[in-house]
N, C-alpha and C positions, 0 to 999 in steps of 0.2 A: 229254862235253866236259871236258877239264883242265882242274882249278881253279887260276888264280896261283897263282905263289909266294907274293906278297906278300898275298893274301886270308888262305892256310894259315897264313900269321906271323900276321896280325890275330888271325884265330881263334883260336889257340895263346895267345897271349897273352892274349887276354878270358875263353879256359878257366883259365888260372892265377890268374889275378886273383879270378874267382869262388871256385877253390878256395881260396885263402888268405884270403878274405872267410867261408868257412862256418867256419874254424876260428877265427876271430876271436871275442872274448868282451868286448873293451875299444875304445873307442874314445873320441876328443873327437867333437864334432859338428863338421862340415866349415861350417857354416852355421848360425844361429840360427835361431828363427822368425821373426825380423823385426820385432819389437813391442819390442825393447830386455828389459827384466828380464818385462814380462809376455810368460810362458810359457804361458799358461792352465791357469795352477796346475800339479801335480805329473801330473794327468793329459794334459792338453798336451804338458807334458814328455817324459812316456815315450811319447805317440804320434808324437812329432818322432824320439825313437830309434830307435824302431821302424820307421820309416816311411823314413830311412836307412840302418837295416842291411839294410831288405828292396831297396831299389835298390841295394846294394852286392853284394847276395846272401846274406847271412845273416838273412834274416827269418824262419828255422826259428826261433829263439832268442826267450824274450821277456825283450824288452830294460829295464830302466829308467834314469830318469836319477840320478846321483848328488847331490839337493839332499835337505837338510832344509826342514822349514818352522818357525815357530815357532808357540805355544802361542798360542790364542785364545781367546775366550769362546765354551765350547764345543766344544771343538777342543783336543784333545791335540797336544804337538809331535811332529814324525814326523822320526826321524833317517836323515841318507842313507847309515848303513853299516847299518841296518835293511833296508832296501829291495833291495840288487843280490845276494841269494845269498849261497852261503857260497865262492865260487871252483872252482879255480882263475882265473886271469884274462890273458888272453893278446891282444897287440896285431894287427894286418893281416899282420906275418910271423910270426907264431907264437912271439915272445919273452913268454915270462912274465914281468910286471909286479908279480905276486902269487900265491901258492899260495892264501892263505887274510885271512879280515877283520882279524886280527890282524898280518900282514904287510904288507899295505896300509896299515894305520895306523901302521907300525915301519917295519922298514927296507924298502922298496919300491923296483921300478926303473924308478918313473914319472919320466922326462926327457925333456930338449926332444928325444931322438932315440927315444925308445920309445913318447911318448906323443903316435902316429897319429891321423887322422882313420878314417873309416869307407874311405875310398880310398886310404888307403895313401901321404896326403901327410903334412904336416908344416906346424905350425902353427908362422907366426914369432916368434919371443921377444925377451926383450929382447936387444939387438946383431945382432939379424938386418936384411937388409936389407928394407924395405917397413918400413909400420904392424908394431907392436906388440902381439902380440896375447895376449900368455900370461897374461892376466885369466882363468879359468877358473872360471866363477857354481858355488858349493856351499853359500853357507848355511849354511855347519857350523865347526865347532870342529877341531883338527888331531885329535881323535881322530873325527870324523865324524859328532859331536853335532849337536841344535839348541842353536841361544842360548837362555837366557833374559833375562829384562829387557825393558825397552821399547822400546829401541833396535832398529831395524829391521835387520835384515841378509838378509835373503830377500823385497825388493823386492814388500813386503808379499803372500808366500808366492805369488809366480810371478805375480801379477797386475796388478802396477805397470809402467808403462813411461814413469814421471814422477818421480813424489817416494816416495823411500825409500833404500833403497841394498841392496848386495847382496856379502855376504862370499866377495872369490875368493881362488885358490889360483893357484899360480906355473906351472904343467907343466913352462916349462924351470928350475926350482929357482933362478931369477934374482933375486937381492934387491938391497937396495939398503942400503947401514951396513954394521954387523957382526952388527945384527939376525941371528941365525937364522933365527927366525919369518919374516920376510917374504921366506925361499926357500921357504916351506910351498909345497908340490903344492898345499893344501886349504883353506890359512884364513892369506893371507899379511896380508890389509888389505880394508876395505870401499871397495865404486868412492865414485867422486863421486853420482851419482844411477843412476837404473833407466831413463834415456832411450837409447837409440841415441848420443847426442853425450855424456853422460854419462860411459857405460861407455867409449867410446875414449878419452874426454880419461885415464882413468888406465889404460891399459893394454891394454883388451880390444874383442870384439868381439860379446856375446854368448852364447859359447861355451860348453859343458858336457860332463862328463864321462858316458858312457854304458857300464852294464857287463851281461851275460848272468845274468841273473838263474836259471839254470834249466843 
């Protein structure tokens, strides 16, 4: 029996998708977990990355997510440019974002048009139409540090989804002044709190960076 035309189009197309999903290496997350800033810690984190690039079709890959935590009693701080490899690093159509960790933290070509979800959409920034969402949770310093001091900025290291707060990063490089800093991809301003209402009232939605650690 002859297959439609229009089945052969579907197919062809969910094979391209897939393949420009396996060479993918970078992504945002297209969705949070749902619990606001708690992630269930760094491990949560990276099972949420993983667990999206394998519905996306790269779950060859292990994936982690780009947050620091900070130092505890008992507990070293864990930085988020420690954590994803050494690169290269490449978005849904195969534009590199970075060759290497040092690039990443220099000149990099993470923007509101390069820096994809795991499906190849596009996360709204500011002036785009809809909510606001280019809060992007990292925890880290614009070189990819943890903080030190008391001051919380890792939503009491992924496990708050209340009181604390959580240091994001810009994606579409959108600030606000003449600030520089607050066009940071990485470390523009801390949200209002780690709640769900929280994180939207300044910007975001959850969201996190995830990159191919391997």
């Amino acid at each position: 029996m002859a297959i439609p035309g229009s089945v052969r189009v579907l197919a062809l197309a969910c094979c391209c998708q897939l393949a420009a999903a396996a060479d993918m290496t970078f992504f945002i997350t297209s969705r949070g977990p749902g619990n606001g800033g708690d992630l269930g810690g760094l491990a949560g984190a990276d099972a949420h990355c993983q667990a999206l690039a394998t519905a996306a079709g790269a779950g060859q890959r292990q994936w982690r997510a780009y947050l620091s935590t900070q130092a505890t009693e008992g507990q070293p701080a864990v930085n988020a440019r420690d954590r994803i490899g050494k690169g290269p690093w490449a978005n849904y159509k195969g534009v590199v974002i970075a060759a290497d960790v040092d690039e990443l933290h220099g000149t990099n070509k993470i923007s509101g048009e390069t820096a994809m979800t795991e499906k190849g959409g596009w996360v709204p920034g500011r002036g785009d139409r809809g909510q606001n969402n280019h809060d992007i949770m990292t925890g880290s310093n614009e070189q990819g540090r943890a903080y030190g001091g008391e001051r919380d900025r890792t939503c009491k290291n992924w496990t708050s989804s209340g009181e604390g707060s959580a240091q994001v990063g810009h994606h579409d490089r959108q600030g606000t002044g003449s600030d520089p800093r607050s066009a940071s991809w990485n470390s523009a301003h801390s949200s209002r709190s780690c709640s769900a209402g929280g994180l939207r009232e300044t910007g975001g939605a959850g969201l996190f960076y995830c990159f191919a650690a391997d």
